[in-house]
C-alpha positions as CSV (number, residue, x, y, z in Angstrom):
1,X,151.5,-23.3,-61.4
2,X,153.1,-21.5,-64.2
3,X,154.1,-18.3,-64.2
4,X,151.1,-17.1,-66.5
5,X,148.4,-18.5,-64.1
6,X,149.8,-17.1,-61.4
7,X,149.8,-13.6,-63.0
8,X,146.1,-11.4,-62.6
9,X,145.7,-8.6,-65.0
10,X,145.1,-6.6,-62.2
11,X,146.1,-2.5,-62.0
12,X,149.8,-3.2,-60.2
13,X,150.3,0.4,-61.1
14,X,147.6,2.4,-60.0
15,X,147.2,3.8,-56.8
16,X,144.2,6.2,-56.0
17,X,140.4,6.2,-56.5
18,X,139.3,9.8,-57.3
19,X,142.9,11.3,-58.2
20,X,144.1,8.6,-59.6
21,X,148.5,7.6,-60.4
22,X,149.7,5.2,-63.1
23,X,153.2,5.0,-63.9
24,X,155.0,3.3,-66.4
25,X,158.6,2.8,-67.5
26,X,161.5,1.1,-66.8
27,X,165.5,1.6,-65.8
28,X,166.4,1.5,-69.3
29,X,163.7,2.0,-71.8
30,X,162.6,4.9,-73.8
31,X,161.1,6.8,-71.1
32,X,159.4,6.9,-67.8
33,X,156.4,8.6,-66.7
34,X,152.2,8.4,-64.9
35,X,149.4,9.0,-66.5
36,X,146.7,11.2,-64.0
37,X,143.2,10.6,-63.9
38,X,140.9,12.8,-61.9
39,X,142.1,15.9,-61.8
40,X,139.7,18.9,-61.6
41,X,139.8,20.8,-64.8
42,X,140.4,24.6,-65.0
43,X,144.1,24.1,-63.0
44,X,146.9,26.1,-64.4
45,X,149.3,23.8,-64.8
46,X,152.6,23.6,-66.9
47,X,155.9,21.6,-67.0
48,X,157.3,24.5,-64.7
49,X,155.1,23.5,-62.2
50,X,156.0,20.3,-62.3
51,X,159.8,20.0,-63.5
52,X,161.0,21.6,-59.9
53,X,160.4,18.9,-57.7
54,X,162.1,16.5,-60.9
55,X,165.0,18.8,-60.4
56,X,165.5,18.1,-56.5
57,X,164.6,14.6,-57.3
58,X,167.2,13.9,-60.1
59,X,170.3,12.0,-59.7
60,X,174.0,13.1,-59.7
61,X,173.6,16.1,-58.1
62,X,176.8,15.7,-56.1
63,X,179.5,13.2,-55.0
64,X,177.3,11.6,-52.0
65,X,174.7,10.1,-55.0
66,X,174.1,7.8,-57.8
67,X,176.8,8.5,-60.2
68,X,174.1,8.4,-63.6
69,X,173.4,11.4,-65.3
70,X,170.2,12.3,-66.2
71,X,168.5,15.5,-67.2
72,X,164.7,14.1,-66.3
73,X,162.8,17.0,-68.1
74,X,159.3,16.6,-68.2
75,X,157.0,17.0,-70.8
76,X,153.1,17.2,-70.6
77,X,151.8,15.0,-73.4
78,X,147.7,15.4,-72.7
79,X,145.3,16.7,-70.6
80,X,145.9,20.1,-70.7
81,X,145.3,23.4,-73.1
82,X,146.4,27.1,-72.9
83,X,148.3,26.3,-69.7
84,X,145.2,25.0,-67.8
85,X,144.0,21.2,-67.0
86,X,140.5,20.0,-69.1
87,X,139.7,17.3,-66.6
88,X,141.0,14.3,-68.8
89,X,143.6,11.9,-68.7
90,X,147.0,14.0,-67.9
91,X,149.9,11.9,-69.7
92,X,153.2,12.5,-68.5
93,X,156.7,11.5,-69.7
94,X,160.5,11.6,-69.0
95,X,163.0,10.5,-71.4
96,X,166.1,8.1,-70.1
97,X,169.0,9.6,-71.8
98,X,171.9,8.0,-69.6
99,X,170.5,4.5,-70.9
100,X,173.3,1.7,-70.2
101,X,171.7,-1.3,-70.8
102,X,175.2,-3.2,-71.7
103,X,176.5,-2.5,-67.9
104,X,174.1,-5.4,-67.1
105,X,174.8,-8.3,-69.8
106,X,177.2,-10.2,-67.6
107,X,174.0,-10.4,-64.7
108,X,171.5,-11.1,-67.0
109,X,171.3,-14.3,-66.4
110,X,172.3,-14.2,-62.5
111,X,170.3,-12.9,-59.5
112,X,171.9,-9.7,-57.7
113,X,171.5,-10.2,-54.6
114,X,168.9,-7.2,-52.8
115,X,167.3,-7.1,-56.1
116,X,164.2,-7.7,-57.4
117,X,165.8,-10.3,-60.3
118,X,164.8,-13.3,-58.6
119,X,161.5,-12.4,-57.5
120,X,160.4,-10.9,-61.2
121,X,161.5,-13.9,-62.3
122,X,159.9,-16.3,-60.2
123,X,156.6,-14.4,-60.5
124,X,156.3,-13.2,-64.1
125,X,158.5,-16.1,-65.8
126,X,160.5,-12.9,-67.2
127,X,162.4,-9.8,-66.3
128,X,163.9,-6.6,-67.8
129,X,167.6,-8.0,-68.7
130,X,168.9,-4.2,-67.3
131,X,168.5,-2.7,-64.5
132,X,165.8,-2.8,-61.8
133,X,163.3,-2.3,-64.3
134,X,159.9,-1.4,-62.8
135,X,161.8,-1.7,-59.4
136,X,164.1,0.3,-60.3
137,X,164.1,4.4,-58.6
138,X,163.4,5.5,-61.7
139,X,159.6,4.3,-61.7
140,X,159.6,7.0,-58.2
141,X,159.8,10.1,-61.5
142,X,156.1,9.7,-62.5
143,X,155.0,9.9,-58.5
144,X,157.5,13.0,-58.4
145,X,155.5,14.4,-61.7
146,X,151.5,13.6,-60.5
147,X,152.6,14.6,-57.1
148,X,153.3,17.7,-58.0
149,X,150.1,18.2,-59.6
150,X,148.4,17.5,-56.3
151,X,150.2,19.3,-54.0
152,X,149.6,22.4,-56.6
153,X,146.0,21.4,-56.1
154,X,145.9,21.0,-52.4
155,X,148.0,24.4,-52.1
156,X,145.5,26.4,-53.8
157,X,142.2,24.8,-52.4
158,X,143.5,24.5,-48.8
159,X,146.4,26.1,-48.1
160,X,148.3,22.8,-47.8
161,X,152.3,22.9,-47.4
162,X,154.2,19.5,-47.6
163,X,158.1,19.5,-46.3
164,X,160.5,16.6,-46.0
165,X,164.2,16.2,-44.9
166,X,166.6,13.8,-44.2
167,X,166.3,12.9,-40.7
168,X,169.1,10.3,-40.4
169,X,171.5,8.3,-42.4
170,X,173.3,5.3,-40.6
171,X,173.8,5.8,-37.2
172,X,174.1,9.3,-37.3
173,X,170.6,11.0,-36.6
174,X,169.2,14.5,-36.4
175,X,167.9,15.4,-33.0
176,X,164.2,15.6,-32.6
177,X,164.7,18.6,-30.4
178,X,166.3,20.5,-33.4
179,X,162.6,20.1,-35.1
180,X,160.9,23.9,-35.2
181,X,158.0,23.6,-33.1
182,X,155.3,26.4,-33.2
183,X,152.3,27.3,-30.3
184,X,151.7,24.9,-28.2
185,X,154.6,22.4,-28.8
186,X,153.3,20.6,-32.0
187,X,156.7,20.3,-34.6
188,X,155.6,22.6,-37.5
189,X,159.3,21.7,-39.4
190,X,161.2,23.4,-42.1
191,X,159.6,24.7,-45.5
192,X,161.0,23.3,-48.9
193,X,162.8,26.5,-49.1
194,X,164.6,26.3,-45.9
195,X,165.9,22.6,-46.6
196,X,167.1,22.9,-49.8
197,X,169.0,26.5,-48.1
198,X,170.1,24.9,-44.8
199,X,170.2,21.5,-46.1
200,X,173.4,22.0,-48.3
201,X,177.0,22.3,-47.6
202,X,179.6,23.5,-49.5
203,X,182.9,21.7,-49.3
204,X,185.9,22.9,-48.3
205,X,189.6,21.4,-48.7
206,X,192.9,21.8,-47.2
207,X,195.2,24.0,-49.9
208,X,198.3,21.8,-48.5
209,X,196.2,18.8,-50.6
210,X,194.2,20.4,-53.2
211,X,194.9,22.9,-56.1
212,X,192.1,23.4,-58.5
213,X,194.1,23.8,-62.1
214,X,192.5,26.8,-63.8
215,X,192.9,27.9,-68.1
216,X,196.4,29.5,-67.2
217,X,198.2,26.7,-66.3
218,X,196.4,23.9,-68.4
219,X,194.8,25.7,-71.7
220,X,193.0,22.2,-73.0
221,X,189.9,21.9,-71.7
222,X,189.7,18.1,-71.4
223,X,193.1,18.1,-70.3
224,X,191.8,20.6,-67.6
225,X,189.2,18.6,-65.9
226,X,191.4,14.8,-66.2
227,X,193.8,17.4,-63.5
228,X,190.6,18.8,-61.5
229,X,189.6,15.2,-61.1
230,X,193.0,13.6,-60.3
231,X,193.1,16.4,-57.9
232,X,190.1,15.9,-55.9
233,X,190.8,12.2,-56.2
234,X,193.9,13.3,-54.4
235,X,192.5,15.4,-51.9
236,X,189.5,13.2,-50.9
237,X,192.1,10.3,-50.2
238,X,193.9,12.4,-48.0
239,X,191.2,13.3,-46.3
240,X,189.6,10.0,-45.8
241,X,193.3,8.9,-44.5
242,X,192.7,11.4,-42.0
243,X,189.6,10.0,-40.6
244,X,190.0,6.5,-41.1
245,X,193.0,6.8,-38.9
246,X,191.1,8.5,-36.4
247,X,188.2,6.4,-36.2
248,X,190.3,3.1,-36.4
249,X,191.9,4.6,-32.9
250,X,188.7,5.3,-31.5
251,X,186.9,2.1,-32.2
252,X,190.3,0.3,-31.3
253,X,191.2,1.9,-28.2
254,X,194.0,3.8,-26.9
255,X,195.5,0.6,-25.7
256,X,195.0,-1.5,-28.9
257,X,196.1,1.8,-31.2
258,X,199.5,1.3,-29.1
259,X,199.6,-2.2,-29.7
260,X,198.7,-1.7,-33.5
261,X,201.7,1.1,-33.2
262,X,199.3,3.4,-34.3
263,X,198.8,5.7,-31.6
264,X,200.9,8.4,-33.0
265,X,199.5,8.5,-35.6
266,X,196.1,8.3,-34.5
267,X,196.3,11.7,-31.9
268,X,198.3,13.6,-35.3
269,X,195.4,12.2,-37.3
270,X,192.6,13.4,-34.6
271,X,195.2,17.1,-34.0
272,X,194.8,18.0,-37.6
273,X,190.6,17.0,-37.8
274,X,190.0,18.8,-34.5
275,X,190.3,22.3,-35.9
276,X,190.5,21.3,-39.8
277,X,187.7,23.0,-41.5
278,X,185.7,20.6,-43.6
279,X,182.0,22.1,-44.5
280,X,180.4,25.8,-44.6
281,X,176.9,26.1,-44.7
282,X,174.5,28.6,-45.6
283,X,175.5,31.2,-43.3
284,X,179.0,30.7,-44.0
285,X,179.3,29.0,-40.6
286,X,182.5,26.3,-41.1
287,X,182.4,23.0,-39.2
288,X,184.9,19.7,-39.0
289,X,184.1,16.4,-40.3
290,X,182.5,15.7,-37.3
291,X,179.9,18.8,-37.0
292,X,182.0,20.7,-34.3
293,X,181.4,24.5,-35.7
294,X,184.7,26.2,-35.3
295,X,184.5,29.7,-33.7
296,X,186.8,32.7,-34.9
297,X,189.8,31.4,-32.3
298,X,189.7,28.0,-34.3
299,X,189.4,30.2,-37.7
300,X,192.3,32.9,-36.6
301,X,194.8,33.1,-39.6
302,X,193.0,30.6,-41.6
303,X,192.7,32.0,-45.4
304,X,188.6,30.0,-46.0
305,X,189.2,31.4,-49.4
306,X,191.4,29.2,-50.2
307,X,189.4,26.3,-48.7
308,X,186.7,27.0,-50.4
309,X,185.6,25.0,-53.5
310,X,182.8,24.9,-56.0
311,X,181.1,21.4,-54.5
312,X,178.3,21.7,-53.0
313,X,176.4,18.7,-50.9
314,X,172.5,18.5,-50.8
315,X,172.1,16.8,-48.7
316,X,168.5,18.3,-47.5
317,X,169.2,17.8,-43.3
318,X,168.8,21.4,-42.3
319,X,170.9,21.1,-39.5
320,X,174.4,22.0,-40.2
321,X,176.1,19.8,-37.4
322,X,174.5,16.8,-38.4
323,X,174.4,17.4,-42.0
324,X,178.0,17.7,-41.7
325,X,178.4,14.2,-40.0
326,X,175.9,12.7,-42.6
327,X,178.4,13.9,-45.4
328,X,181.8,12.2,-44.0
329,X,179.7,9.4,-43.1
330,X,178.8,8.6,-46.6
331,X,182.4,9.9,-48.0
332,X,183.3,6.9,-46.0
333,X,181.1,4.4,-47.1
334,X,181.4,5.5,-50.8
335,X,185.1,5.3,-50.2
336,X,184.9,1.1,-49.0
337,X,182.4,1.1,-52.6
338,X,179.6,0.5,-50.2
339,X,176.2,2.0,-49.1
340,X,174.0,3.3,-46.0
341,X,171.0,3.6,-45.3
342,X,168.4,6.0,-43.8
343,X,165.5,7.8,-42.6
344,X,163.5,10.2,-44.4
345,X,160.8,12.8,-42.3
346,X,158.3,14.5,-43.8
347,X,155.4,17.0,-42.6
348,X,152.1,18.3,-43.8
349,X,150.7,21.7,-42.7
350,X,147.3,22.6,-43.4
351,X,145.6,19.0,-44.0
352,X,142.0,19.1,-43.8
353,X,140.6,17.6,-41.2
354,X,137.9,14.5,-41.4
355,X,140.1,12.9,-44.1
356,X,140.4,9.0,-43.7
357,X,137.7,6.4,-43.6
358,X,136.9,3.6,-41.2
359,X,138.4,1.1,-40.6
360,X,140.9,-0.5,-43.3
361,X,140.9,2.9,-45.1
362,X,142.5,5.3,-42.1
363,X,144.5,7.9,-43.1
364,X,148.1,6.2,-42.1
365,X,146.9,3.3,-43.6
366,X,146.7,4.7,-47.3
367,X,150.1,6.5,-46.5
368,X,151.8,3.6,-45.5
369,X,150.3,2.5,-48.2
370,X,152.4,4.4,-50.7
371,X,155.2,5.2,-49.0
372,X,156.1,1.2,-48.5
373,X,155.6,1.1,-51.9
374,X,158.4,3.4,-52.6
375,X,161.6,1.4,-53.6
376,X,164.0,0.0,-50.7
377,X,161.3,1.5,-48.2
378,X,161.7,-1.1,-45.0
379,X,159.6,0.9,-42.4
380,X,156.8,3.7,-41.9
381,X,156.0,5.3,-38.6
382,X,153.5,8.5,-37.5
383,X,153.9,10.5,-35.2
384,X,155.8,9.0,-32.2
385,X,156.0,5.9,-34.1
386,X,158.0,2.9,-32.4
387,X,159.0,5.6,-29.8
388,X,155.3,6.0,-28.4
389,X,155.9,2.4,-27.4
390,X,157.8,3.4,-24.4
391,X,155.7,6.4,-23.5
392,X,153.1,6.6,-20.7
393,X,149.3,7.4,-21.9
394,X,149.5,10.0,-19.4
395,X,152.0,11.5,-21.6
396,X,150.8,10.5,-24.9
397,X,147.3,11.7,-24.8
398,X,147.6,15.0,-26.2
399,X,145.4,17.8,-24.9
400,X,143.3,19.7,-26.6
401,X,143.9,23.3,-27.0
402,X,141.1,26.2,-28.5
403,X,142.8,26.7,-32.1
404,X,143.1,30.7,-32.5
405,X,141.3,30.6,-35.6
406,X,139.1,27.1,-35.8
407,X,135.7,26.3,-37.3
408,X,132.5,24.0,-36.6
409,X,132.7,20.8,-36.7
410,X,132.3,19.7,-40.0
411,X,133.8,22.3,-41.9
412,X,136.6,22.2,-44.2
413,X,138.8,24.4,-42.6
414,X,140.5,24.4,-39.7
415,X,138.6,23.3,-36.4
416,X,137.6,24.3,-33.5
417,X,140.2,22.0,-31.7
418,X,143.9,21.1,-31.7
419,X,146.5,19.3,-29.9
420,X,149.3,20.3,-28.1
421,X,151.8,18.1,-28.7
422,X,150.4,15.7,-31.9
423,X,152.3,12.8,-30.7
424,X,149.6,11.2,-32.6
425,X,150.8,12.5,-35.8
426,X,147.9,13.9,-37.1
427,X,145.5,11.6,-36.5
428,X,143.2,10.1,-34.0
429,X,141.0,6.6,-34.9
430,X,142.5,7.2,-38.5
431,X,141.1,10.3,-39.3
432,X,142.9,13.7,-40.1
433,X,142.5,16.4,-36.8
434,X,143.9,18.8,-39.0
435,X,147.3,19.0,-36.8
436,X,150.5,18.9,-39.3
437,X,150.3,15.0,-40.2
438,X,153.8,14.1,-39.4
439,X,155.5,10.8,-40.1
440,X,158.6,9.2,-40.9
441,X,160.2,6.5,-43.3
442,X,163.2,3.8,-43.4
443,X,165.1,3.4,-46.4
444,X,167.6,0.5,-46.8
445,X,171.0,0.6,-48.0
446,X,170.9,1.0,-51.6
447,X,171.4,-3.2,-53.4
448,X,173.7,-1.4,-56.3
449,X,177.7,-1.0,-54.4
450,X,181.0,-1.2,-56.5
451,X,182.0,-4.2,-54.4
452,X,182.0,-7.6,-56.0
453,X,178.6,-9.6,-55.4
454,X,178.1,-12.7,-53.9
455,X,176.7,-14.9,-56.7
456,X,175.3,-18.5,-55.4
457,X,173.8,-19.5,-58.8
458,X,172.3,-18.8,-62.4
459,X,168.9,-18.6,-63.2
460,X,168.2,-21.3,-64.9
């Protein structure tokens, strides 16, 4: 079959039936963006409605991410007048300004391995020669954009609040008991708000290593920040010395490190890290690089002014300890020009119930739906997910509890019934119970790394 035949004009980038998403756009090209069909007319709506969720979403907000710059400033093309939605089309679009199409002319004609090159190829008889073009994490703005428009939406008709964070990356994992619960047991999570505050670190570096150079001793600007980088360049080596020496010990053994004739170095290495302070967060509470907060004993004589610098790390796990593991974690990987993957969590409080439809239309089943279709998504789980596997259905079966406030069955608002521990997620036979719908998704190592890929063969 040819690649034409195999191809049906069919809507590959629409998902929804009444409120309904395309986007459009690739890596490089002009722009990115969705067009939204269905909304309900009479909805204030303006780019500042939309543009802060494109904000948390855009790249090269700190050392841990992507390195391109973008701005990703939204613009409303159609569908609205005077600040309010008319019920038509909503066209929406996001100019690529950091567009590099040249950093990909020696791979053009070679597959990248953990891309979609091959594949495109294969199916469509063509590809975009840069970038991941329609795979690429760009195409994830215009779902940003007409998500935002929804959540206003579902906000203002029923109260609906919708939270994610960070829940693990690599091996190193936030503890589920760390989750806010509210009456009853159910988890109830953070607000935007609090992850975004709790979420970020600021980073802190030993004055014996780092000097930021300020106007007084360098006056030329660009001269200025070529010395600021050199010396963080400087500092974050030394730092990673510090911990790779460490860890090698610890993965090694004591017995090994000796062998290796590492081990002095290894207990100066771990000496320095146990009381070395390496993040602050919110509170101004100052952990090492392995989320051990260090209390005013650890802290006595230590000038943090001096530590403190003007880097801070988003990265959106509003737990200090682990967030603080998470961060030397991916120093480290970023360090070996590598990459790690992760899990993302994500709750949603005041969901209507009787949402979801029998049988091949339930609830998780649309979610899955778009979340897998998220790039370098590898897994989706509600609710206890793959952990209610090993759970008794003694256990599982959640109770149910009188809500303080619930309705008749039927109504829009909140029910008569909850649950009291939702290990279900939100659901039960597929259909919202108006518990927070809670679930959970795996993201893969990212397929871009600074290492040199293996390359089997042209396309041809």
């Amino acid at each position: 079959l040819s690649a034409t035949s195999r191809c049906r004009h069919e809507a590959m980038s629409t998902f929804g039936q009444v409120f309904r998403v395309t986007t459009f756009g690739e890596s490089h090209c002009k722009g990115v963006g969705a067009i939204v069909d269905g909304c309900p007319p009479c909805l204030a709506l303006t780019e500042a409605d939309i543009q802060p969720q494109l904000t948390r979403r855009r790249p090269g907000q700190s050392r841990l991410t992507t390195p391109r710059a973008e701005k990703d400033l939204v613009q409303i093309l159609s569908g609205t007048e005077h600040g309010h939605t008319l019920g038509t089309p909503i066209g929406l679009f996001v100019p690529n300004e950091d567009q590099r199409p040249g950093d990909y002319k020696e791979m053009s004609d070679i597959p990248r391995p953990g891309h979609a090159d091959f594949t495109y190829l294969i199916k469509y008889g063509n590809k975009a020669s840069s970038g991941g073009g329609r795979s690429s994490a760009r195409e994830t703005i215009g779902r940003v954009a007409a998500g935002a428009i929804a959540e206003k939406w579902l906000r203002g008709t029923y109260g609906t609040e919708i939270s994610c964070w960070v829940s693990s990356i690599g091996d190193v994992s936030l503890p589920e008991s760390a989750v806010p619960r509210g009456e009853g047991g159910c988890l109830v999570g953070w607000t935007r708000a609090q992850v975004d505050e709790y979420g970020t670190l600021r980073m802190l570096r030993d004055p014996a290593t780092f000097h930021r150079v300020g106007e007084a001793e360098v006056a030329d600007a660009d001269e200025r920040r070529k010395a600021n980088i050199d010396a963080e360049v400087a500092a974050e080596d030394a730092f990673l010395k510090l911990v790779g020496v460490h860890a090698g010990a610890s993965a090694a053994g004591v017995a090994e490190a000796a062998k290796r004739g590492v081990a002095a170095a290894a207990a100066g290495a771990a000496e320095a890290l146990r009381a070395m302070p390496c993040y602050e967060d919110w509170q101004g509470g100052v952990y090492t690089h392995d989320g051990a907060r260090l209390g005013e004993a650890e802290l006595k004589g230590v000038d943090l002014a001096s530590w403190r610098t003007d880097e801070l790390l988003p990265l959106r796990c509003p737990h200090p300890p682990t967030a603080c593991r998470m961060a030397t974690l991916i120093r480290q990987v970023k360090a070996e020009k590598d990459s790690i993957g992760g899990a993302v969590a994500c709750i949603c409080t005041g969901v209507p119930a009787a949402l979801g439809e029998p049988v091949f239309d339930r609830l998780e089943a649309k979610m899955a739906h778009a979340m897998m279709s998220l790039p370098a998504t590898k897994g989706f789980e509600i609710g206890s997910g793959f952990g209610g596997t090993v759970m008794r259905g003694s256990t599982h079966n959640d109770p149910f509890v009188a809500n303080p406030v619930g309705g008749k069955p039927g109504d829009s608002g909140r029910p008569a019934l909850g649950v009291s521990s939702n290990y279900a997620g939100g659901t039960l036979g597929g259909i919202s119970s108006g518990a927070p719908v809670y679930f959970k998704i795996a993201v893969k190592s990212v397929s871009t790394i600074g290492q040199a890929p293996l390359i089997s063969a042209p396309l041809g």
